[in-house]
Each structure stands twice: as C-alpha cells, then as structure tokens.
C-alpha positions in Angstrom: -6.3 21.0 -2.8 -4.6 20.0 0.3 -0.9 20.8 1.6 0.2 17.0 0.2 -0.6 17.6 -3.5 0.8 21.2 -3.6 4.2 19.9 -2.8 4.2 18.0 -6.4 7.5 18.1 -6.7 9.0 16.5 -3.9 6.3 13.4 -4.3 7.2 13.0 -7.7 11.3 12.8 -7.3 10.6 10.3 -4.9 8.1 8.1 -6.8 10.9 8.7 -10.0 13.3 7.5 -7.5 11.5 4.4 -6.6 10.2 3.6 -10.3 14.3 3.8 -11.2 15.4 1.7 -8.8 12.9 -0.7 -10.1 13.6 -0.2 -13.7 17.4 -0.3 -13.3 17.3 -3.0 -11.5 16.1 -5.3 -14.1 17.8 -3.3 -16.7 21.7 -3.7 -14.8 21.0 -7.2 -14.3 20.1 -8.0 -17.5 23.4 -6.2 -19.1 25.4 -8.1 -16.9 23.8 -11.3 -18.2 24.8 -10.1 -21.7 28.1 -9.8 -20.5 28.5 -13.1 -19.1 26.9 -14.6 -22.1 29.6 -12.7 -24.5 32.0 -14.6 -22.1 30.9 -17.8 -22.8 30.6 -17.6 -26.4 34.1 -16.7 -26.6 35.5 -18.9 -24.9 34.1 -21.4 -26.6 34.9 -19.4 -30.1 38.3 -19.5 -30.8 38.5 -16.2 -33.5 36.3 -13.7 -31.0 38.3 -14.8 -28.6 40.6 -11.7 -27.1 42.0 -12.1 -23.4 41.7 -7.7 -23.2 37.9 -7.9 -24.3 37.0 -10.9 -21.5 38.6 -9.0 -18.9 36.9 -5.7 -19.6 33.4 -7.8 -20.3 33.8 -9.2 -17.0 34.2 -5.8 -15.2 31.4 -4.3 -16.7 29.5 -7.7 -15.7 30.5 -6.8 -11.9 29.6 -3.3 -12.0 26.3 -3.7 -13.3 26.0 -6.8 -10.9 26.7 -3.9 -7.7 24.7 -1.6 -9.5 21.6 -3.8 -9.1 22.6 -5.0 -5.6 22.3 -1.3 -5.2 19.0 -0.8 -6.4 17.7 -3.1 -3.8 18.9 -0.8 -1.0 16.2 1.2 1.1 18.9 4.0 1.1 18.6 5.0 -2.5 15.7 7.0 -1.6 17.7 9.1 -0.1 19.9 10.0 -3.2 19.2 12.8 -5.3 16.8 11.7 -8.8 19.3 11.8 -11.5 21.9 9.4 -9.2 20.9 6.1 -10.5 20.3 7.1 -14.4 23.7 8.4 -14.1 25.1 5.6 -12.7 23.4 3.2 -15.5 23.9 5.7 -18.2 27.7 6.2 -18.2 28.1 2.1 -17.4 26.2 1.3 -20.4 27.9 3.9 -22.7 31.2 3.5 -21.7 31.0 -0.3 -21.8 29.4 0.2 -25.4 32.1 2.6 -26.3 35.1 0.4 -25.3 33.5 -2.4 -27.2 33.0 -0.8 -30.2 36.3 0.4 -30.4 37.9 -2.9 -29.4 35.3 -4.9 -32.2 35.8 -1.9 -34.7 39.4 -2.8 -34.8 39.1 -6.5 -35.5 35.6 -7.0 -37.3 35.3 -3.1 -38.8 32.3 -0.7 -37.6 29.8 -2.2 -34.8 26.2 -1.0 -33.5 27.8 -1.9 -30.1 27.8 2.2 -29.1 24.3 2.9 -31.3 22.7 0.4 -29.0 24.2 1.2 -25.7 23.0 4.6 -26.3 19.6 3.3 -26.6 19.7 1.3 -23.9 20.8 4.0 -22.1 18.1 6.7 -22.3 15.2 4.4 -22.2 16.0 1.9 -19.1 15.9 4.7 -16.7 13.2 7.5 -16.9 15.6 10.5 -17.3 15.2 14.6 -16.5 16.0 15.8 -19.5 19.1 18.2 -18.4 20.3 14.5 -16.4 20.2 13.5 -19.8 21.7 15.4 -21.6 24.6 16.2 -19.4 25.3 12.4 -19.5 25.1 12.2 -23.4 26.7 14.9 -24.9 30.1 14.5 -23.3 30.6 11.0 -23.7 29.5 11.4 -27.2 32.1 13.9 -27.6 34.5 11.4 -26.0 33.2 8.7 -28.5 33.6 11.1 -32.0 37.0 11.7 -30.5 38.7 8.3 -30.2 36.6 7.7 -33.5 39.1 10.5 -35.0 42.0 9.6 -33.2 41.9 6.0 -34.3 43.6 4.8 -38.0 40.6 3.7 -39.6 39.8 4.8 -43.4 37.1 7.8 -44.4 34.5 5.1 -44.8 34.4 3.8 -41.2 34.9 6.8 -39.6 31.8 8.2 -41.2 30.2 4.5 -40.8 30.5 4.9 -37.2 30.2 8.5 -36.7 26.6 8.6 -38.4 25.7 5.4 -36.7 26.6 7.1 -33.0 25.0 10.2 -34.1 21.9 9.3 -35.2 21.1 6.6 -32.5 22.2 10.3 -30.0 18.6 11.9 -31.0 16.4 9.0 -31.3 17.4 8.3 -27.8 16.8 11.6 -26.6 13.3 11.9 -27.7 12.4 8.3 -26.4 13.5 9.3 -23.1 11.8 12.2 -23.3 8.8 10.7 -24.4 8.7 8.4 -21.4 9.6 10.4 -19.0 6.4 13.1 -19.8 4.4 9.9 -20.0 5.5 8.5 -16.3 4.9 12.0 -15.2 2.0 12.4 -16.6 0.5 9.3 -15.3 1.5 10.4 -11.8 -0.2 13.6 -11.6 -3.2 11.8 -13.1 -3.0 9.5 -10.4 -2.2 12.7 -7.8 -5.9 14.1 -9.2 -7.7 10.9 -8.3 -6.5 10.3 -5.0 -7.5 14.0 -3.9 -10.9 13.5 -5.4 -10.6 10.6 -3.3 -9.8 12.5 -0.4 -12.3 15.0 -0.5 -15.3 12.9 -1.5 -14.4 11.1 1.9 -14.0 14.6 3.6 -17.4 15.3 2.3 -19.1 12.0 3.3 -17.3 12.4 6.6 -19.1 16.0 7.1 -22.2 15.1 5.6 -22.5 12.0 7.9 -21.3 14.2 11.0 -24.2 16.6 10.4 -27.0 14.4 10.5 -25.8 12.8 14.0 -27.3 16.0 15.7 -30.8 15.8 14.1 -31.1 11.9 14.5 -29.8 12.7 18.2 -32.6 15.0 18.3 -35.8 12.7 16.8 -34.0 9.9 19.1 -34.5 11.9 22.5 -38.2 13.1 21.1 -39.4 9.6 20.0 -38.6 9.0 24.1 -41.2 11.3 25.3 -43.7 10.2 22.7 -46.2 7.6 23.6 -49.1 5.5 21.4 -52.6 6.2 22.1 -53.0 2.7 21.2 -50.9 -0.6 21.0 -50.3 -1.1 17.1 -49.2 3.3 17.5 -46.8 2.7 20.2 -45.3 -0.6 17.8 -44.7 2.1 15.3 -43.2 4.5 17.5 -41.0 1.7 18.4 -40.5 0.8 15.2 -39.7 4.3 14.3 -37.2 4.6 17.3 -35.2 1.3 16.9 -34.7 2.2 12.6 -33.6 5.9 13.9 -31.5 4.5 16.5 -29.9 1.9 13.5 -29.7 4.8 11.4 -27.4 6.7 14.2 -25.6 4.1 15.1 -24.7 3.7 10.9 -23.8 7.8 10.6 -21.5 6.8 13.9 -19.9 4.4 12.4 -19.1 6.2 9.1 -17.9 9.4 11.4 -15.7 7.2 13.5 -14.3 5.2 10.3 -12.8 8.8 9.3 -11.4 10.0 12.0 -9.0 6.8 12.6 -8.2 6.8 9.0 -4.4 7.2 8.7 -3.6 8.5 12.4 -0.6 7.8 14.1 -0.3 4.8 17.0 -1.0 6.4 20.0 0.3 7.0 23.7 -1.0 3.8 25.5 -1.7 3.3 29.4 -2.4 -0.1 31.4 -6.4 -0.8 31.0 -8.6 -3.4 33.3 -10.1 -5.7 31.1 -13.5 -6.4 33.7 -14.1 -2.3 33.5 -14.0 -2.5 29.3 -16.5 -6.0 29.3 -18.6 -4.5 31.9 -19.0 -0.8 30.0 -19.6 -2.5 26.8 -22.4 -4.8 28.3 -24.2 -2.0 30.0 -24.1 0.0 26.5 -25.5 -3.2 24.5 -27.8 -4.7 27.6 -31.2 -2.4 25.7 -30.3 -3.5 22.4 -29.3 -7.0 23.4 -33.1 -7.2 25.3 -34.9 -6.5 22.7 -33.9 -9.5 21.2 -33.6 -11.6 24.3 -29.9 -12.3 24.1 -27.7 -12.7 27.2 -24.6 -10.9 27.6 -21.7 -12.8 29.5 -19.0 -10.9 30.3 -16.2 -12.6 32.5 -14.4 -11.0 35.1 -10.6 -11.2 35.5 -8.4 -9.1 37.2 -6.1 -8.8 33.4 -5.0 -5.5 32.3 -4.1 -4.8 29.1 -2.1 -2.4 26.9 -3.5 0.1 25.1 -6.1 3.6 24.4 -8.6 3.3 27.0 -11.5 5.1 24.4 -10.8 3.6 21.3 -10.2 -0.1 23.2 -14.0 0.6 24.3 -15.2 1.0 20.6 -13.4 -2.3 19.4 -15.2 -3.8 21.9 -18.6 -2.1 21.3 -18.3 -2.5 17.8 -17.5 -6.2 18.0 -20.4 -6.6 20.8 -23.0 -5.2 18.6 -22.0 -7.5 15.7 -22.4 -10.1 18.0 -25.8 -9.0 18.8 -27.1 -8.3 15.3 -26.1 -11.3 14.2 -26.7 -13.6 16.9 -30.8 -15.4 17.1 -33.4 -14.8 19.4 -33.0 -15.9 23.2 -29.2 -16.9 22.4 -25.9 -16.0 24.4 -22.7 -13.8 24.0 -20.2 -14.2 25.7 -17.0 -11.5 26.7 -14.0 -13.4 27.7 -10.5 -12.7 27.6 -7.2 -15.6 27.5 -4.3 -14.8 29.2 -1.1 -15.8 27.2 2.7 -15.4 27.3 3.3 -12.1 26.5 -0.4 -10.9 25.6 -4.1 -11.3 26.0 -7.0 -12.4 23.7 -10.4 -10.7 24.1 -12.9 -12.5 22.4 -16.5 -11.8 21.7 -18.4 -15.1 21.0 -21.8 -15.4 19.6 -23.9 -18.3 18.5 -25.0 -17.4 15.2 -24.5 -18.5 11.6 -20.9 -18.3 11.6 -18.9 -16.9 8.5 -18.5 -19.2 5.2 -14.9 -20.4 4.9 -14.7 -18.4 0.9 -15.8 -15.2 3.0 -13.4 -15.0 6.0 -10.4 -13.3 3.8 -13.2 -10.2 3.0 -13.8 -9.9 6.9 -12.2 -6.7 8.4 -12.5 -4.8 5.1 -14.4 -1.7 4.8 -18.0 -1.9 3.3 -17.6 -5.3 3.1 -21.3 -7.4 2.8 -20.8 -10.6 3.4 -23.9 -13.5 2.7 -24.7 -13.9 6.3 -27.8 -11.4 7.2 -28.6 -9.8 10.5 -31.1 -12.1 12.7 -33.8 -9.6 13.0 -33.2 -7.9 9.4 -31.0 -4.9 11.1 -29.5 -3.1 8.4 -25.9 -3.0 8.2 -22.7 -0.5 6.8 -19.8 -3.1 7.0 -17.8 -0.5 8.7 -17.7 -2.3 11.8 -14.9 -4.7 12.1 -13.1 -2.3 9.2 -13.1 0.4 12.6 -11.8 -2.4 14.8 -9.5 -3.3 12.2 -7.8 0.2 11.9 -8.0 1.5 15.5 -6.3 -2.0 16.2 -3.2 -1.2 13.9 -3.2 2.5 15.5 -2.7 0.8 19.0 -0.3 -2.0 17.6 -2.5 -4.7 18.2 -3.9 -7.7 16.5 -7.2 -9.2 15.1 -8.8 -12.0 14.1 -11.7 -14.2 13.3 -12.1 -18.0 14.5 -15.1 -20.0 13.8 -16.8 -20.9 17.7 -17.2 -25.1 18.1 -20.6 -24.5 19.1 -21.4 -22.6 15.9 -21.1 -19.2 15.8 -18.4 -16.3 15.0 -14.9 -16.2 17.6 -14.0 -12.3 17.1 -11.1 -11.1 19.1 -8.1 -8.7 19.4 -4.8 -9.3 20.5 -2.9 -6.6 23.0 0.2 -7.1 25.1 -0.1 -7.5 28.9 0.2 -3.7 30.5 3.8 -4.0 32.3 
C-alpha cells in the first residue's frame, strides 16, 4: 500500500475534522433556534416567564450562533480533532445544566440536563478520552449543585438517576458512531487504493505493449503484398495496429497527467504548434482525403511547450476521425484581451445538445461514431481536459455554423 494510506491517522483527524464542522454546524444552529423559540414562548407566557432565564437563554443562543459562524471557517482544519466537540459539548451541557437548575426550582425535576447530555455525545463524532474528559467533570459539577441545592430526598434522587443514566447511554452512542464513521472511512481508504493500483496496473500493462506494437508497426513498413487484395490487408493490418498504438498512447499519457502539479510555463508560437500537429496528422488525415488548415499568426501563447502539442494532437486527430471523406479542418487561433483561443474545427456530425455536458470526461462514448468506423478510447479530450487544468488553462466545445464540432483551449497571451 502506498506512503498516502500508511499515514491513516493523520487522513482520518482531518476528515473527523471536516465531518464535525459539518455536523456541528447544523447541530449549534439548531440549539440556538431552540433557544430563541424558548424566548418567544415566554414572553408570550406570563408564568414561564423569568427575566434571569431569558437572559441566560439568549447567551447561550449567541454562543451557539458563533459557534456555527465558526464552523464555516477554512481555519478549523487547522485545530486539533477534539476542539469543536469540546466546544459544542460543554455549551450544550452547561446550558442544560443551568436550565435544569433554574426550571427544577420553579416546576420541580426537568429532563433539561438528561437531554443536553444526549445531545451532546451524538451531534459531534467524539474520541472517546475527548469524551469522556468533557462528561465526567461537568457531571461531577451537575451531582454537586444537585446536593448543594434545598430540594427534598425525592428530587434529588429524581434528578440524580435521571443525569446518571442519560451519562452512559450517551457514552456508548457516541461510541458507537464514532467506530462506525471510522470504519466507514477506512473502508473507503481500501477502495480508493484498489483504485489506485488497478490504474497503476492498467497504466503498466498498457506501457508494455507500446514497445511490441512499436515493433509490428516498423515490420508491417518493410512488408509488401505479392498481390493487390495482400497488400489491402497489410494495410489493413497496419492502419488497426497503428489505432491500437495510438489507443495504448492515449491510456499511458491519461496516467501520467493524472494529479500532477501546474507546471513551469514559457512563451510558445502558436504557427510552430499548428504546423507540428499538421505534419503529425497529414498521413492519417490522407488516407481519408481530409485537408488540414492551419493558420499562421505571429501569437504566442502561455504555456508547456510538450504537453500544448498533445492538446493539440489529440484534438486534431478527433477532428480527423470524426470528420467525412474529402472534408476540411481547420487550425486557427483568436486573439482576445488578455488570452487566445485555439480552435480545431471540423465538419462532421457535430455533438447532440443532451451529450455536450459528458464531453471532456474520461471513457466517455458518446452516439456520434467515427467516419471510417475507427475505434475509439474516449480518453482524448479527458487528456486535453487534465493537461489543460495542469497548465491553468481553459476548454471548451462550441457547435461550428457550418456543422461540425468547435474544439478549443483557452491560454493567456505569453507577456
């Protein structure tokens, strides 16, 4: 298993971090609307009415008001785990404490404290020792002014039992939860490194066979027909082991600009990438008769010099496979304020509207079929797609008014 799913530990606090700050959240700003809403009914009940309980309502409605505005902060990620819980945990107990004790006095023994305790232990998911060292001394504090207080054997036991018992119930919720959230991590930990390596092992597999089909390619060369239907076969042969490269290519290149950072860019001449990319397709284009356009302008973009050269390959030889017999594609770049559009246009059968939003995605098959039944990965625009967002740049599909496909990519003018 790799160096990332080793270091458990770490990955977990900060997803437990995250899933608290969600949690809490909705948990704070829901006490506070409890708060409010004890407000209102008292004021407009006369006998519940008690000018110390509003005020101390109202405080706890503020704190657990910050507390939320808190959770939204990107800085809580930063905190250590049991922060938050902590935070929530001795709000909601005190708050149920001091109501409890303010209630018990007028009304006789409340749930206030049994049900703050719950709420306590299972709105955040709690580390055990965070848990405990939260519970057991406010407990402690709440048995005390239980004691302390003049209030006859029967609601001192009332409300000590009551406070107890809700104490381990809690406890073992939390627990509960808490080995459930973890365990559903780790679960998801395991699938995303069998993820990981089946794509390391398609990766490898696919980078193996580029040598032999490299091989058969530069044989099938230096092989010729003794008749005409044997040479179509060995052309046949060539152009499916030449597809078949090109797909392996493809796959290897989709893995290696999987989750690299953006890179170093320099200033690149937009005429030198068209005209490279049109002597690379100009064999593949002339087997099907199709004209490649490139314009020249003296633009320079920037960006990676290499991997602007496969966007445009990759986009050129879409535009090829898809694009009829005897048609035209065209290279051509639009200079705008800050950044220029290169655009590949072909005249083919366009993209259906419903379709468009699956366009850039990997494997992606979309109805429209290669003109001359080429086979197809849909790993090409998903490679333009991600080297694009390595280099900071844009793409983008628009439909071409003389039917046909508009793909292009966005880069900022080299300075």
């Amino acid at each position: 298993m790799s160096k990332d799913w080793d270091s458990e530990r770490p990955s977990f606090d900060a997803h437990l971090c995250g899933r608290n700050a969600e949690r809490l959240y909705l948990a704070s700003c829901y006490f506070a609307g409890v708060m409010l809403a004890l407000v209102a009914v008292e004021f407009f009940v006369a006998a519940l009415w008690s000018t110390e309980l509003v005020l101390f309502q109202t405080a706890s409605a503020l704190y657990f008001c910050g507390l939320a505005w808190l959770c939204r902060k990107a800085r809580i990620a930063t905190w250590p785990t049991p922060a938050l819980p902590l935070l929530f945990g001795v709000g909601a107990i005190a708050t149920g404490l001091l109501l409890s004790l303010n209630l018990g006095a007028r009304f006789g023994a409340t749930p206030a404290y049994a049900t703050t305790v719950f709420v306590a232990c299972l709105a955040p998911l709690w580390p055990r020792r965070s848990l405990l060292s939260m519970l057991l001394p406010l407990h402690c504090v709440y048995l005390a002014t239980v004691f302390a207080a003049p209030y006859d054997v029967i609601f001192k036991t009332v409300m000590t039992m009551g406070g107890t018992v809700a104490l381990p119930l809690g406890i073992v919720a939390a627990v509960l939860a808490f080995r459930s959230e973890r365990q559903a991590f780790e679960d998801m930990a395991a699938i995303r490194a069998l993820l990981h390596e089946r794509r390391d092992m398609v990766a490898m597999v696919a980078h193996d066979l580029q040598s032999p089909l490299a091989g058969i390619r530069a044989l099938l060369r230096t092989m010729r027909g003794r008749s005409e239907a044997e040479a179509r076969n060995l052309a046949e042969i060539a152009r499916t082991c030449s597809d078949m490269y090109g797909a392996v290519a493809r796959l290897v290149e989709a893995h290696r600009s999987a989750g690299r950072e953006r890179l170093e860019l320099a200033a690149v001449q937009v005429d030198t990438v068209f005209r490279d990319a049109k002597v690379k397709a100009a064999n593949v284009a002339a087997e099907k008769g199709i004209t490649i356009i490139a314009e020249t302008r003296p633009l320079a973009v920037s960006a990676e010099p290499l991997l602007l050269s496969a966007m445009i390959d990759n986009l050129l030889a879409n535009a090829i496979k898809f694009s009829p017999t005897g048609s035209v594609v065209r290279l051509t770049a639009e200079p705008r304020e800050r950044e220029v559009r290169l655009c590949v246009v072909d005249n083919g059968p366009g993209i259906a509207t419903a379709e468009v939003p699956l366009l850039f995605n990997k494997f992606a098959r979309l109805r429209t079929v290669p003109t001359a039944g080429e086979p197809t990965t849909g790993l090409g625009l998903y490679i333009v797609r991600t080297l694009a967002e390595r280099m900071g740049a844009g793409v983008g599909f628009a439909p071409n008014a003389d039917n046909g496909s508009v793909f292009f990519i966005d880069l900022p003018r080299a300075r």
